[in-house]
C-alpha positions in Angstrom: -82.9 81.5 -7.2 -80.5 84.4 -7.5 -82.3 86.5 -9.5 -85.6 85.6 -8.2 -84.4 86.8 -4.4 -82.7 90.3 -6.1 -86.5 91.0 -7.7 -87.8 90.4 -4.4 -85.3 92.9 -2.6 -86.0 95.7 -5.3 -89.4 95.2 -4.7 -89.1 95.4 -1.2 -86.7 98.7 -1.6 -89.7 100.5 -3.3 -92.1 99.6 -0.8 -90.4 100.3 2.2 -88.6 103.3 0.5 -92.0 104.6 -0.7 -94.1 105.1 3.1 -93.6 108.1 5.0 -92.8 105.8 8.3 -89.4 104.2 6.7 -88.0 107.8 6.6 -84.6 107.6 8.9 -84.5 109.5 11.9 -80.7 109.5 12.4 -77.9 110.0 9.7 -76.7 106.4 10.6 -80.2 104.9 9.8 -79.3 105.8 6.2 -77.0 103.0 6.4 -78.5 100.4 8.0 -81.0 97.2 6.9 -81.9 98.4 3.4 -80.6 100.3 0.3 -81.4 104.0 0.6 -78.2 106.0 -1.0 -77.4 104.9 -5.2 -75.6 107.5 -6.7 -71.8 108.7 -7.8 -68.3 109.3 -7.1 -67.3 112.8 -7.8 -63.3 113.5 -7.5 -61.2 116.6 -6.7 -57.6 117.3 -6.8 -55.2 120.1 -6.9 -54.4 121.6 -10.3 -50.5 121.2 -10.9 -48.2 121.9 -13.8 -49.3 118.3 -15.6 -52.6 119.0 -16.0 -52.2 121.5 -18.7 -55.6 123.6 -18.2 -58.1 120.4 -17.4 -58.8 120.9 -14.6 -59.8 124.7 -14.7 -57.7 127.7 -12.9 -57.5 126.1 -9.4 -56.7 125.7 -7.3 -59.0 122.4 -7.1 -60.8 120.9 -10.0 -62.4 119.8 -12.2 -64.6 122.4 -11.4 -68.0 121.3 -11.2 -71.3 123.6 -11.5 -75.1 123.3 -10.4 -76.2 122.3 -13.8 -73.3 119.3 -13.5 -75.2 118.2 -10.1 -78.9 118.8 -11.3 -78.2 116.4 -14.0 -77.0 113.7 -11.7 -79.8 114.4 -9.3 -82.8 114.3 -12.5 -81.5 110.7 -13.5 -82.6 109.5 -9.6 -79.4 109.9 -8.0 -79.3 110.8 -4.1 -75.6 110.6 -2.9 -72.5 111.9 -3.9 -69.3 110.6 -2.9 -67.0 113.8 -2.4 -63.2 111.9 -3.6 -61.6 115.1 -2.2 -58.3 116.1 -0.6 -57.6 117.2 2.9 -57.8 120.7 3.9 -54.3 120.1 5.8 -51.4 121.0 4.0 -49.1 118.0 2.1 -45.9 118.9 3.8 -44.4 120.5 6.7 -45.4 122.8 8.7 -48.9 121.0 8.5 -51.5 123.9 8.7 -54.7 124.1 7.9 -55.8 125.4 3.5 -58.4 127.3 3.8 -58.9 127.1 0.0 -60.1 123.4 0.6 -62.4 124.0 2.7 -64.2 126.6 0.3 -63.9 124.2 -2.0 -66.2 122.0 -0.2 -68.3 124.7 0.9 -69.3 125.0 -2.7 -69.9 121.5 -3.4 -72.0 120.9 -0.5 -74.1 123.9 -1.4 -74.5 122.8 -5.0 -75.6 119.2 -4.1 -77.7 120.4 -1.2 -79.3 122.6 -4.3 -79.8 119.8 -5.9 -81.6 117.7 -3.0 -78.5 114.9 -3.0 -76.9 113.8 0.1 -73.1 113.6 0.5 -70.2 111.9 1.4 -67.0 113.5 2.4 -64.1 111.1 1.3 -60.3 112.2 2.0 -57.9 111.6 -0.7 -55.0 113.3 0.6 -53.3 115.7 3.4 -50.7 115.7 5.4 -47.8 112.9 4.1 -49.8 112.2 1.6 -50.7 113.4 -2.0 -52.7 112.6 -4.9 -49.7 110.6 -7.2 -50.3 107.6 -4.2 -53.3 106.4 -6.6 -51.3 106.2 -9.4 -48.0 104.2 -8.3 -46.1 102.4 -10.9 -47.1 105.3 -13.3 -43.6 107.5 -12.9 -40.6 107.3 -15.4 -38.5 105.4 -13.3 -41.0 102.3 -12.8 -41.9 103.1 -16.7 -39.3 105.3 -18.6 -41.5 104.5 -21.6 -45.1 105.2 -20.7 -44.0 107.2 -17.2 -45.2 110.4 -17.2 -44.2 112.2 -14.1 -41.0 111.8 -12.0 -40.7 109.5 -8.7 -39.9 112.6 -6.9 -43.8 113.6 -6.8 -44.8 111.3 -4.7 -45.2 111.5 -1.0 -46.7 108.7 1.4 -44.6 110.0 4.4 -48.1 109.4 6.9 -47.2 105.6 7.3 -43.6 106.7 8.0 -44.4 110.1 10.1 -46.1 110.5 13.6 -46.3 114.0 13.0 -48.4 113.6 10.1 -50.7 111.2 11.3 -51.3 113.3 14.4 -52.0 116.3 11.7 -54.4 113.8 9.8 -55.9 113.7 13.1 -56.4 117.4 13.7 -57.5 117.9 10.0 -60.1 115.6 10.9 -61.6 117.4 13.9 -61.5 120.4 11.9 -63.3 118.6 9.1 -66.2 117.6 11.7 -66.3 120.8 13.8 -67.2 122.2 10.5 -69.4 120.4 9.2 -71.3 117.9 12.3 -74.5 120.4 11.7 -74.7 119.7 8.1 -78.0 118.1 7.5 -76.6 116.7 4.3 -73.4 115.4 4.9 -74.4 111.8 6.2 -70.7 110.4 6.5 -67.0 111.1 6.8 -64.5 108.5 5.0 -61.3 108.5 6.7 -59.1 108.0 4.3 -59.5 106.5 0.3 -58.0 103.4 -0.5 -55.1 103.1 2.4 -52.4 101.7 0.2 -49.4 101.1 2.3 -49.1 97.4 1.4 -48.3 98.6 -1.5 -46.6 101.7 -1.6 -43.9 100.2 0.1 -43.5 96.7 0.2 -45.7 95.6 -3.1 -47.4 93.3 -0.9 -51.1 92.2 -1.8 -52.1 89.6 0.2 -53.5 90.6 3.7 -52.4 87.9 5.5 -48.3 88.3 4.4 -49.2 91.7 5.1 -50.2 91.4 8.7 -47.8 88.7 9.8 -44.8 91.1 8.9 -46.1 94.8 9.7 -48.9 94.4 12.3 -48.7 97.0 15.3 -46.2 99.2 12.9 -47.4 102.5 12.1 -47.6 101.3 8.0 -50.7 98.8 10.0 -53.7 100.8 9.0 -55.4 99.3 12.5 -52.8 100.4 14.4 -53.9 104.4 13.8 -57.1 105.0 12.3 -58.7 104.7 15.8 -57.0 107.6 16.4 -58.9 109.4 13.3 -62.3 108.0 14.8 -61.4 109.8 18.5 -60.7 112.7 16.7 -64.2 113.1 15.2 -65.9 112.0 18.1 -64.4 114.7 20.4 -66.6 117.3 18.3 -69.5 115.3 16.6 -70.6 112.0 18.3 -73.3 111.4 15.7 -71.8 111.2 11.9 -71.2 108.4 10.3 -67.5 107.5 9.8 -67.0 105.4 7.1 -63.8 103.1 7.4 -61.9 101.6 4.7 -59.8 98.2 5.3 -56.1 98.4 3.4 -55.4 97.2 0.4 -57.3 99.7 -1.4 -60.1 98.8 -0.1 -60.1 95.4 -1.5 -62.8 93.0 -0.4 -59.9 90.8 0.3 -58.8 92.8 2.6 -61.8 93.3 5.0 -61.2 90.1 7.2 -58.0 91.6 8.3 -59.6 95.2 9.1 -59.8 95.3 13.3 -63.3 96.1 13.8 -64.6 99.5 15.7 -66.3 100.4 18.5 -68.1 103.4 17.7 -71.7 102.6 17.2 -72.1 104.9 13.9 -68.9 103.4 11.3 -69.9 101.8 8.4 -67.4 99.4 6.7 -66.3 100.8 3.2 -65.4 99.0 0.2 -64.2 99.8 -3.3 -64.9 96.8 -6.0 -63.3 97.0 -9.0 -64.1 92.7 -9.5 -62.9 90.9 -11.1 -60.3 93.2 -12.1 -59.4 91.2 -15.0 -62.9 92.3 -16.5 -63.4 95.4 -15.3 -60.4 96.9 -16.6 -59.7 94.3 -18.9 -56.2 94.0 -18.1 -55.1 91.0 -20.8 -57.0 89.1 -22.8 -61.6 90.1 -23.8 -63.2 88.8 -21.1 -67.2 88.7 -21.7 -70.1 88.9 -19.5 -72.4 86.4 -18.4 -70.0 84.3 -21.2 -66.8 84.3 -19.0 -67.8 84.0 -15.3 -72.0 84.5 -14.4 -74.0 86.0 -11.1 -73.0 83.2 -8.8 -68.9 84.3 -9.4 -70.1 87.7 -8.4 -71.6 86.6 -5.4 -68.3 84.7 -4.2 -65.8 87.3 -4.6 -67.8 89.5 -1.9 -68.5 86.3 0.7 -64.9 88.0 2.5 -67.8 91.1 3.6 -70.9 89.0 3.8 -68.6 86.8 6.8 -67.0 90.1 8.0 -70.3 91.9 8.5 -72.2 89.0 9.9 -69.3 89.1 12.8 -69.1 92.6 13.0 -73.0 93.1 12.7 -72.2 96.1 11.2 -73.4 98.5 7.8 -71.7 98.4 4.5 -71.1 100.6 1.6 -69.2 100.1 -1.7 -68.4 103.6 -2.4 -67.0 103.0 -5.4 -67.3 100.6 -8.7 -67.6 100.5 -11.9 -65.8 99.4 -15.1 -64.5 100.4 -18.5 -67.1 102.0 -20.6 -66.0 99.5 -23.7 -66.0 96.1 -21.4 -68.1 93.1 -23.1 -71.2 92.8 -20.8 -71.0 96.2 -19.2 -74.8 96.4 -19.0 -75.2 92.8 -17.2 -72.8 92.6 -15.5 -73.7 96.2 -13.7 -77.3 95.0 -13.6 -76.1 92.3 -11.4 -73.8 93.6 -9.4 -76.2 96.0 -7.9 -78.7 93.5 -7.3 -76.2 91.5 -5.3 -75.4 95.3 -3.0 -79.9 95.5 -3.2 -79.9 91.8 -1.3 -77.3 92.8 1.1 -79.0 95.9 1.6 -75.2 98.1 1.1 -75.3 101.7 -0.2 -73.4 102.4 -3.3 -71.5 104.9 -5.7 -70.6 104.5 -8.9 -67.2 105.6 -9.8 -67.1 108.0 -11.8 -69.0 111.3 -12.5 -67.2 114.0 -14.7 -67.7 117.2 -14.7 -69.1 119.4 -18.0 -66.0 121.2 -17.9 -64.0 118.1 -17.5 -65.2 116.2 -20.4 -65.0 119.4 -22.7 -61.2 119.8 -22.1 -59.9 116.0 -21.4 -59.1 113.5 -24.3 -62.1 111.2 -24.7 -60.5 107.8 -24.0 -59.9 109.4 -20.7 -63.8 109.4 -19.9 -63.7 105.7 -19.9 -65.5 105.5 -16.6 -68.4 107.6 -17.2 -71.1 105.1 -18.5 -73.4 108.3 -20.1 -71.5 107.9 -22.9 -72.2 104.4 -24.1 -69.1 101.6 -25.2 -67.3 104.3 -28.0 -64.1 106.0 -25.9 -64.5 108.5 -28.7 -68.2 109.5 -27.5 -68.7 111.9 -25.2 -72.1 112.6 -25.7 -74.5 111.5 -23.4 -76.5 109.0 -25.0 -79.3 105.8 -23.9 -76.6 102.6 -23.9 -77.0 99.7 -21.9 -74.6 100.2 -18.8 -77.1 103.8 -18.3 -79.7 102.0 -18.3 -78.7 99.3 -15.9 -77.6 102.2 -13.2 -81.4 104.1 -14.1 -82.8 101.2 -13.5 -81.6 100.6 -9.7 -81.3 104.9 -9.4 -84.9 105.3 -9.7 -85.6 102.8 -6.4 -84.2 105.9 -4.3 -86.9 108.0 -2.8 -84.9 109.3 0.5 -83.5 113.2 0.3 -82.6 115.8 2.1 -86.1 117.5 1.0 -88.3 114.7 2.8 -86.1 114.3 5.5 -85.4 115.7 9.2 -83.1 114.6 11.4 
């Protein structure tokens, strides 16, 4: 019954996708009802001393060219997620880096070039840098496999009124800039809040909340705050909202709903993350868990939404290009966003220049390149095909549309 119903919703995705009357007349009708946005994650940071030339000369990369985004757009792609930082500073005196916003001036122009719409997703900015989404990873959690000191890291926002308010400003600056940008069709407030984590190692949502609600480390408690800030200079773009936990499905019941009639509920699904990542023993796929497993682990949204009445996104998933079942399991998990009718972004896209200069095991995201971490050669594999497959239902973009 499953797959018969996810054949029925593709279908339906072509035909209403196809007729000249389903075209959106508001960025937030991109969200809404159906699937219109399949396409990729693209991520930015700033170039440091441990990056030892892959990233490019800064003082952001991997730097990404036309070409890069002309590929993504021939395969049927429509939307990239921008993974970018903040064009706020890190630390103190928060001010604004005008470097980051060039940055993004170039992106958007590129993909714009390239008939994609976009996302802008904020990584970092004030109190808060890049090494959050890699915690554990330093020489004093792992002296053996650590491979930058604990002294790198900085989560000060959940800590630091001053930063938050500066998160805030850096948002209205974000949208002052860019509200009349026909492209840009959402603003995510912040990637994967993490401070269940970052400070307490706490990963269940309900522990979480009992201890820390109302505290400034309660996600709830503040990003309104983000959403006011917006609004004050563009009351129409969509403002996509992550729940804590990284984003974690799990985490969605305890996200406080918002008022604002143009947020769309944001998720990243890494599930089960004992397959995706294949953290201890070869899990398969169908052989291990099927469809219906797939289906459960995302009933958290499915009751959320229904109480919320409100859009959905999984802005990013994927899994390790050498996983068992890759192909299927992809396959499947995109039917399941098709019957919900969510928007989606694979994680992740590299750039040309990125997979010339980066070890190839550390391409293990970027399903061109088939179930060898030593290829890195785009070539016809089965987890492509399952992402062509659902790509190629897209017929929305910024060339047939007017808002």
């Amino acid at each position: 019954m499953l797959k018969y119903s996810s054949s029925i919703c593709l279908f339906l995705a072509l035909i209403l996708g196809a007729g000249s009357g389903a075209l959106p007349k508001q960025k937030i009708d991109l969200w809404r009802k159906t699937t219109q946005l399949r396409g990729v994650n693209i991520l930015q940071s700033f170039v440091s001393e441990l990056d030892l030339g892959t990233k490019g000369r800064g003082p952001l990369g991997s730097p990404f060219t036309l070409s890069d985004f002309k590929e993504i757009a021939a395969l049927g792609a429509n939307y990239v997620n921008i993974s970018h930082p903040g064009p706020y500073t890190e630390k103190p005196p928060f001010r604004l880096d005008e470097r980051v916003f060039e940055n993004l001036d170039r992106l958007l122009k590129m993909i714009q070039d390239a008939d994609m719409f976009a996302v802008i997703s904020i990584r970092t900015g004030p109190g808060r840098n890049e090494f959050t989404f890699v915690f554990g990873e330093d020489k004093s959690t792992d002296p053996v496999n650590g491979w930058f000191p604990a002294t790198f890291y900085n989560d000060s926002v959940w800590t630091d009124q001053a930063a938050r308010n500066a998160w805030a400003e850096m948002w209205t600056a974000i949208a002052k800039r860019y509200k009349d940008n026909a492209i840009v069709v959402g603003y995510d407030l912040m990637v994967e809040p993490n401070a269940n984590e970052i400070f307490f190692k706490t990963y269940d949502g309900g522990t979480f909340y009992k201890r820390h609600r109302n505290t400034g480390y309660d996600w709830n408690n503040w990003y309104p705050t983000l959403v006011e800030a917006i609004r004050k200079v563009d009351s129409k773009t969509p403002i996509l909202l992550q729940p804590m936990g990284h984003a974690h499905v799990d985490w969605i019941p305890f996200l406080k709903a918002s008022s604002d009639p143009n947020i769309v509920y944001a998720l990243h699904h890494y599930e089960p993350f004992s397959y995706t990542h294949q953290d201890g023993a070869v899990i398969r796929y169908p052989e291990s868990f099927n469809s219906a497993t797939l289906k459960t682990l995302l009933s958290p949204a499915d009751h959320f939404l229904q109480a919320v009445k409100g859009a959905a996104v999984v802005n990013e998933f994927g899994l390790h290009r050498n996983v068992p079942g890759a192909g299927p399991y992809l396959s499947d998990m995109m039917d399941l966003f098709e019957e919900r009718g969510w928007n989606y972004a694979l994680w992740v896209w590299y750039s040309a220049h990125f997979v010339r200069y980066r070890p190839a095991n550390e391409t293990d995201f970027d399903l061109r390149f088939g179930s060898n971490l030593k290829n890195t050669v785009a070539i016809s594999n089965p987890f492509r095909d399952a992402i062509l497959k659902h790509w190629k239902l897209n017929r929305i973009r910024p060339s047939n549309t007017k808002f």
